[in-house]
Every structure is written in structure tokens, then in C-alpha cells.
N, C-alpha and C positions, 0 to 999 in steps of 0.2 A: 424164484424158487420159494418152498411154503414147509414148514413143516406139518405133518399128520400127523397127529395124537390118537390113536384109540386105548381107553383105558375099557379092557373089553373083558365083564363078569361070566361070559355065558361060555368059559374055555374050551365047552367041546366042540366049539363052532373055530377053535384055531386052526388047525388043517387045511380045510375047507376055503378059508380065507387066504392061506399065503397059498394056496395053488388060485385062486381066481385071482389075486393081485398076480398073481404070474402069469398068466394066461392073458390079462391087460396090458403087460411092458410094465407092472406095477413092483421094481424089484429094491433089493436092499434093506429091506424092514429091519430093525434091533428090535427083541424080544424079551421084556423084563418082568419077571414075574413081581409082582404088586398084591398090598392090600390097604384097603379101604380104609378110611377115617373110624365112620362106624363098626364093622367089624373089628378093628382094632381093641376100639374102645368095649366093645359088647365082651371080648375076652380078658378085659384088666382086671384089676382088684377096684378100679373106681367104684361108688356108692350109685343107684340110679338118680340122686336127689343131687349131687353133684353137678350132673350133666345132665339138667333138663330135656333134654331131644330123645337121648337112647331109650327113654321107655318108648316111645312113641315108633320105634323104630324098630327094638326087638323081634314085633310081630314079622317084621319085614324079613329076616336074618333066617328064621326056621331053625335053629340050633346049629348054624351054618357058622360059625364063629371062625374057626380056623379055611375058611377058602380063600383061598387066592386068587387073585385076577391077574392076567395079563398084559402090559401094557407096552402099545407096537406102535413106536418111533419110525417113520421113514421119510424124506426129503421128497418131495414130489414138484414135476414142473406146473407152473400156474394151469393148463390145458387140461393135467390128470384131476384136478381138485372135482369138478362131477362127476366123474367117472369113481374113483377112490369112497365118497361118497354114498353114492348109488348102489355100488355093489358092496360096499358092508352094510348096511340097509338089508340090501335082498338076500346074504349071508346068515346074518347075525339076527334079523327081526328090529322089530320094532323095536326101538328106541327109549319109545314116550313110554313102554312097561319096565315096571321095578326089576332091578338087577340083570339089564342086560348090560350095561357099560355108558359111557359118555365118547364123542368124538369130537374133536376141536382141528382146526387149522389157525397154524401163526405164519406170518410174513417173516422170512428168512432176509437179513440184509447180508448177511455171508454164507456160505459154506464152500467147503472144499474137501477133495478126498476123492478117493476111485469110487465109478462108478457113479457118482453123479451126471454125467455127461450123457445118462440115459435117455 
């Protein structure tokens, strides 16, 4: 088993995505809404000379300070990991452009709970 990470910026593409994870046997997701290191920081009272990076980053943000992102947890078996992959890809867009999200997989050496057994 593996866990699937999407910390995913582009939220109007959520819909879309747990109906294609469904439509693959892709079920079970947890849905957290999340925000960003930078965005965080680009709304505090910090100084820009404090945190060297945020100016450099601001341009990135577009006075987008308060967005949230979504971040969707779900246990997939080793088989689903190209496919899972693949189709938030073809979902969500390209990756390698700013603020669509990051997605990661970790090796699971437990879990348990319903619904795993998918």
C-alpha cells in the first residue's frame, strides 16, 4: 500500500478529480483544505527583509493572499500509483507551472480501516 499526497492549488479542478478517481476504483480520498507556506507568510505582519524569498515570490501570489488549497490524502494499492498519477496530470494540468499544486507518494508499512481492501 502507498500513500497519495496531492496538495492541489488549482481547487476548481476538485470535482472533476474525485469523479475520475472514481470512475478508476480510485475511492476513499480525505479532503483538507490547506494553505501554503508562502501565502501564509505574504498575509502576516512579517517585514519583506525578514524573509528574504517573499519578495521574490509576491509576483507569483497576484494579491491572492488568502487562497486555500486542497490537500487529498488517499491509501492507493502499489498497481493504482500510474494510473492515480496520470490522470491528476490530465485533470489538473501541468505540474511543472506555478500554482498548480505538488503530488507525492510514500510507502505505507501499515494501515488499516474500511475500505481499504479496495
Amino acid at each position: 500500500m502507498k500513500l497519495f499526497v496531492l496538495i492541489l492549488n488549482r481547487t476548481e479542478k476538485l470535482d472533476d478529480l474525485m469523479v475520475t478517481y472514481a470512475k478508476e476504483k480510485i475511492c476513499g480520498a480525505t479532503i483538507i483544505e490547506s494553505t501554503g507556506m508562502a501565502r501564509e507568510l505574504a498575509g502576516s505582519e512579517h517585514h519583506e527583509e525578514e524573509i528574504s524569498f517573499l519578495g521574490s515570490i509576491r509576483k507569483y501570489l497576484n494579491g491572492s493572499e488568502n487562497k486555500k488549497s486542497k490537500t487529498i490524502l488517499t491509501v492507493i494499492r502499489e498497481d493504482q500509483q500510474e494510473t492515480i498519477i496520470r490522470i491528476t496530470e490530465e485533470v489538473v494540468g501541468d505540474f511543472s507551472k506555478p500554482d498548480t499544486g505538488i503530488m507525492f507518494v510514500l510507502p505505507l508499512d501499515f494501515a488499516q480501516g474500511k475500505g481499504l481492501d479496495k
